[in-house]
N, C-alpha and C positions, 0 to 999 in steps of 0.2 A: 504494500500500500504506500503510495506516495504521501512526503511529507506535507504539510499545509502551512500557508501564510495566511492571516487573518485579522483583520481592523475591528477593533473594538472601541467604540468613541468612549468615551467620557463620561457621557449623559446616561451611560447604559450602565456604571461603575455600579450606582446604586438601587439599580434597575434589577430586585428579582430574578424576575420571568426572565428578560434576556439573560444573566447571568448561566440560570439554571437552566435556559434553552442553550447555552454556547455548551456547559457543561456534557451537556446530554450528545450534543451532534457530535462530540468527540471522544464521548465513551468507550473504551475498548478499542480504543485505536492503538495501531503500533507503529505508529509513524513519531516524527516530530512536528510537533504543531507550534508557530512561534506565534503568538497574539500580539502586536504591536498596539499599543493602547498610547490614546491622547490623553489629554489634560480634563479634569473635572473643568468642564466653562467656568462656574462660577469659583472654582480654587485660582483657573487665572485669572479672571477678572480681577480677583484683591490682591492678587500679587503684583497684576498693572496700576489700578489704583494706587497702592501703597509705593511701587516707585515712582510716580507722579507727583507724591501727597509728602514726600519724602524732602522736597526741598520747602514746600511753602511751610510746615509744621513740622513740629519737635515727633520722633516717632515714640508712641506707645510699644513699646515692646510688651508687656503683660497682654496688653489687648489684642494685640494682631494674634500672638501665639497660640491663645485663648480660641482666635476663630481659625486660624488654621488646626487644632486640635480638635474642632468642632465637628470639622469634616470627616474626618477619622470617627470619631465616637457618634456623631449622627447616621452614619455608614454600617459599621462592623457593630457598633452595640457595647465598644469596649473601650477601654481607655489607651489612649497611641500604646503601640511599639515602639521598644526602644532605637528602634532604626528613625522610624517616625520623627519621633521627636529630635533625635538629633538632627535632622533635616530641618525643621522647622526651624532648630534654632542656629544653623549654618545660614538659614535665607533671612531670619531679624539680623546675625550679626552682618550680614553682608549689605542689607538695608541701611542697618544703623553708619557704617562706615560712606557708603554714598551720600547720605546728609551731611556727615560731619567733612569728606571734602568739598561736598557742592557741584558732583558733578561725575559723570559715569562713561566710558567707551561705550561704544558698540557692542566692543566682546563683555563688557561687564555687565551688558543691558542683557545679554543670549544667558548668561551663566547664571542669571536670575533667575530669568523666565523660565527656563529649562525646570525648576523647584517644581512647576508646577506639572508637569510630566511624571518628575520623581516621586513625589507626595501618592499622587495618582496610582502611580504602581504599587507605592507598598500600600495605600489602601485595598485595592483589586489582588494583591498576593494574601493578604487577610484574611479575604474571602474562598480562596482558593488553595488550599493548602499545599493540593497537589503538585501546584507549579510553582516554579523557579525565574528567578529575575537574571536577566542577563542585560548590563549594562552598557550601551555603545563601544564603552572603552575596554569591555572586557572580549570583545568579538573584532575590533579593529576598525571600528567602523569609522572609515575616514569620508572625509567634507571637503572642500574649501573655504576656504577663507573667507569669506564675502558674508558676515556676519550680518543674520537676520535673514537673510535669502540664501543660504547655501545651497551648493551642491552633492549630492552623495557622488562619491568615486570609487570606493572600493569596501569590500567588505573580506574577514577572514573563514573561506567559504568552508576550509578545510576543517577547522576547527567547530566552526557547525554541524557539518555533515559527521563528525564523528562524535558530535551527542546522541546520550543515549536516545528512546523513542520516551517521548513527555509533555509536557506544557510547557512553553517558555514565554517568558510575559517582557515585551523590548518595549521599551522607554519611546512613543516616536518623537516626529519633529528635529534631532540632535544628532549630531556625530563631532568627530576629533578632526581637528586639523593639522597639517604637518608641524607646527608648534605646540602641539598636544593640547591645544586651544578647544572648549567649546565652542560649537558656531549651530546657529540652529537656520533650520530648512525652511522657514516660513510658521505663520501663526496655524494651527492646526494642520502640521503638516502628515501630520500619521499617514495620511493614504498613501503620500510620494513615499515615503518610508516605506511600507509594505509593500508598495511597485517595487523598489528596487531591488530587498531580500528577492520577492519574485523570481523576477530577473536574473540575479546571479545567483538561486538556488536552482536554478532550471525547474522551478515549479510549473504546471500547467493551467497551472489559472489565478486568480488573486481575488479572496473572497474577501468583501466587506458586510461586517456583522452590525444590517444596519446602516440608517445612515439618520443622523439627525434632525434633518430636513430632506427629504425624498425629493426622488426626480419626477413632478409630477406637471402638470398641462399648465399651470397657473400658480399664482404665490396662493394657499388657499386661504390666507386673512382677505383677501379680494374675491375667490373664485371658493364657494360652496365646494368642498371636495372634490376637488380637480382629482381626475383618473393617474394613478403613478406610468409613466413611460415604462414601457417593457422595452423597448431595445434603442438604445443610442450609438451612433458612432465614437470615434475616440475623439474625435472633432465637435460632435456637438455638446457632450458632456464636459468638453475642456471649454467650452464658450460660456454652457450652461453654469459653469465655475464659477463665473466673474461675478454672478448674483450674489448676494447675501443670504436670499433665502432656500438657495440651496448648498449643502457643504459639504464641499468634493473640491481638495485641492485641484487649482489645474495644471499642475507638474505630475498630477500621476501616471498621467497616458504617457511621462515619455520614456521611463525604462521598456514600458509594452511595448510598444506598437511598432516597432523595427521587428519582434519577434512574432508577432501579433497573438499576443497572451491576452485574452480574455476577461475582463471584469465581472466579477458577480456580485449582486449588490442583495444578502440571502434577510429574511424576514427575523428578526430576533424574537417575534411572536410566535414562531413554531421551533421544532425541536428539529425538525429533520433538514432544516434551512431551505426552506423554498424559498427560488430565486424571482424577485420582483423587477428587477432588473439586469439587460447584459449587453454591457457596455464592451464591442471591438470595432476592428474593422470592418464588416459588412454595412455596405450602402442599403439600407430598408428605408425604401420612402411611404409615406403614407399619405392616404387616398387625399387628404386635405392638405399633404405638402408640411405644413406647421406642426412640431411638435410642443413646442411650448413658447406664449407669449410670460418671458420674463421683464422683471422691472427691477429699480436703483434710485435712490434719489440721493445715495450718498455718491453725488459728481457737483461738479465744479466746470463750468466753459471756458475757458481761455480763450477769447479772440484776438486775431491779430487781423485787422482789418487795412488796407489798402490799393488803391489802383494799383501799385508794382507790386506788389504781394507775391502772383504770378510768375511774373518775369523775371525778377530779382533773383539769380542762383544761389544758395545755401542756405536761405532763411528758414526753410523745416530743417535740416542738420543741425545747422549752431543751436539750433531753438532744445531739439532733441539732445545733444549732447549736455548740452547744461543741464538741464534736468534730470537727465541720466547721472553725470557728475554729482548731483547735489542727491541722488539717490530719493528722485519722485518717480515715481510708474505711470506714463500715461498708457490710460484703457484704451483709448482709440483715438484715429484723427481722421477730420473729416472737411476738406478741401476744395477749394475754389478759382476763380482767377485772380479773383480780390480782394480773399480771404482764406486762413488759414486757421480750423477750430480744432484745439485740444482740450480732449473727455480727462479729466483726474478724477484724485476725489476728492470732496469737499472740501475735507483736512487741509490739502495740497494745493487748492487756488491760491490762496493769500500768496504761499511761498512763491511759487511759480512764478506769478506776478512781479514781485521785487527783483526774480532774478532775471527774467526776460525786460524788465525794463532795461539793466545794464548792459542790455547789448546794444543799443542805439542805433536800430535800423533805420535806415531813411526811407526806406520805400514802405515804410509801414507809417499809419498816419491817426493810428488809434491801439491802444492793449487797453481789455477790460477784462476781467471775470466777473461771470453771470452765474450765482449760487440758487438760485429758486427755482432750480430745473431738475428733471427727470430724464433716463435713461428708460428706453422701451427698449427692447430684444426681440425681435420674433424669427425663432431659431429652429429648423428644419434642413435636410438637404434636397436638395430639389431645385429650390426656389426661381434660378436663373433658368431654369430648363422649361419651368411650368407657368402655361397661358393664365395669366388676369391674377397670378398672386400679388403682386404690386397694387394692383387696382384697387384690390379687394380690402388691401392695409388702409389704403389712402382713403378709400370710400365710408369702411369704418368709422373715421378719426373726423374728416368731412362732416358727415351726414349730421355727428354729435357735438360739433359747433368746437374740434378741439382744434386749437393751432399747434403743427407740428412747427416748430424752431428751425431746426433742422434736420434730415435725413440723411444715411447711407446705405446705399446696397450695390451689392453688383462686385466690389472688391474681393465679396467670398457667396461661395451657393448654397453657405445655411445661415446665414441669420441678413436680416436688415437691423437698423437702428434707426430708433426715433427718437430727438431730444425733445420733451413738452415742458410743460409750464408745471412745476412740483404740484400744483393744486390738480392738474389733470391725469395726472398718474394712476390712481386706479379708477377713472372713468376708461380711460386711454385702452388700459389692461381689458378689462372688462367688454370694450365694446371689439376691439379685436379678437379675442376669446371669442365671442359671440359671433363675429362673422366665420371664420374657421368651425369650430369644434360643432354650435347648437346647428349650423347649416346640416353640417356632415350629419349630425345624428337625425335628424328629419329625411336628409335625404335616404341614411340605410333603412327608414324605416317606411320608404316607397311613397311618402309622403311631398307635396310641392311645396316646397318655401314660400311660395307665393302665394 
């Protein structure tokens, strides 16, 4: 029996039933199962707060400890571990010494954050007795450098593959740099983690147990119980990424899909893991083209408006490199003759802003960011291939009195973009939804729209 890889989020730590369903699907197995598990959300949420909270106020140590212990004992039912708690109090003293300089690296900001991974595990090893923790740096797990976004590069396969057959519960998000540095892989990055073991265990598929927010038709705070997607490409699940209310790194597809390994996304409500989702490379288009109208209102516009906008050579490079240099991500950019719009995120306008003024372009003749806007998605493959999908968006959004800002499509054949007005966002969602999906289901059911 082959070995297994498997994503266990956070939110499932104190989750029962998933518990004792992950329990049960791997009962009597003789293989090696590695569970790569994330961060309790709300352990790092106070762990980001508290470095935030760290320079404006004196820190409580009694207190914070207090709620990190909380987590443990509201969990397991018992009072920490002495593992536990020295954790807890390696991340107050590590807290307390960033207030008292006033000021933290990069790598000191990952080597924090990381606690909350940590904490996480030995809560989840509490529960579980059967399994064993294996620490990034105890298996080799090397990264680069590039603190807060790393990359994974290698792992020590050998020394895996000659564990016995068991449970083994890996920290995600983190590995070692050739300076023996912590550097972590992005904020909930467990999934890329669990690609990668994948990857270089020659496993045949990469199960995720669960997913905290599903891959489903619509965000469902807008859409009444939107249907979960049963099969996505690697491509629209990595687009599908960029939402907030869905969460699935989008570096997981890229250990796969040169191999074309398989995603399964299995139900944590059954035992036997029935798969609600399977994310590879097969092109499945479906009969309505759209597979899900996503939205964001966490973006920020960047315009650079001008007559020589266009004409003017290097103004999207310098513009990109700074921002790259200054370590902002733009989502997307969307282009004109006499204008140039960059998607961030909200966070990241202001900055943007300060730094794109200092480049003193002349053929630009206006910089503003526009924060009271929305990102639409509507993400399918097909789209370029298939008559009146365009139409159908615009008519939508038309008909319901909404102004699109701005558009893009045609760049890629599964998604467009719509920027609207923040207030139009789940109208926007909504009336799209409704031309795709409620059409479709009238139609299978022999009935006329009309």
């Amino acid at each position: 029996m082959s070995d297994n890889v498997i994503r266990f989020g956070g939110s499932h730590i104190g989750n029962q039933i998933a518990l004792q369903n992950l329990k049960a699907f791997l009962a009597g197995s003789n293989s090696r199962n590695y569970v790569v598990v994330s961060a309790i959300p709300q352990l790092l949420e106070l762990i980001q707060y508290n470095l935030q909270q760290v320079f404006l106020q004196e820190l409580d140590e009694e207190e914070l400890l207090n709620e990190i212990y909380g987590f443990y004992i509201g969990t397991v039912d018992e009072q920490p571990s002495e593992v536990y708690s020295n954790l807890a109090k390696q991340l107050v003293g590590l807290l307390k010494g960033i207030g008292l300089i006033g000021d933290y690296s990069h790598g000191l900001k990952d080597q924090v954050l990381s606690f909350a991974e940590k904490l996480s595990v030995e809560i989840l090893s509490s529960l579980w007795n059967e399994a064993s923790i294996l620490h990034p740096e105890d298996i080799d797990f090397q990264v680069s450098s590039d603190f807060g976004n790393a990359t994974f590069l290698s792992v020590d396969t050998a020394k895996l593959n000659n564990l016995e057959a068991g449970v083994y519960l890996i920290p995600g998000t983190f590995g070692i740099d050739e300076n023996k540095k912590l550097a972590r892989t992005g904020k909930t990055a467990a999934d890329y983690t669990a690609a990668f073991l994948t990857k270089e265990l020659g496993i045949d598929t990469l199960k995720l147990w669960g997913l905290d927010n599903d891959f489903q038709r619509a965000k469902p705070e807008i859409i009444e119980n939107p249907e979960i997607i049963k099969r996505l490409t690697y491509s629209e699940a990595s687009e599908l990424a960029y939402f907030e209310h869905y969460s699935f790194h989008p570096r997981t597809v890229e250990p796969l899909e040169h191999s074309h390994i398989p995603i399964k996304v299995l139900s944590p409500e059954t035992a036997d893991g029935e798969v609600e989702t399977i994310i590879n490379t097969e092109t499945y288009i479906e009969k309505q083209i759209v597979k899900s109208v996503a939205c964001t209102d966490d973006i920020s516009l960047l315009k650079l408006d001008g007559p020589g906008v266009g004409l003017k050579p290097g103004i999207l490079a310098k513009v990109t490199n700074q921002l790259n240099d200054a370590g902002l991500n733009i989502k997307s950019v969307i282009t004109s003759q006499t204008s140039i719009n960059f998607i961030l995120s909200k966070e990241n306008g202001a900055k943007a802003l300060k730094l794109v003024h200092k480049l003193g372009f002349s053929a630009v003749t206006d910089i503003k960011v526009v924060n009271d806007v929305a990102l639409i998605g509507i993400v399918g493959h097909g789209m370029q291939q298939a008559y009146g999908v365009s139409a159908k968006i615009f008519a939508a959004v038309a008909n319901n009195k909404i102004n699109v800002i701005l558009s893009g499509s045609g760049a890629s054949d599964l998604v467009s973009y719509l920027v609207v007005q923040e207030s139009d966002k789940e109208k926007s969602v909504r009336e799209i939804y409704n031309a795709f999906f409620l059409t479709q289901q009238i139609l299978e059911r022999g009935v006329s729209p009309l």
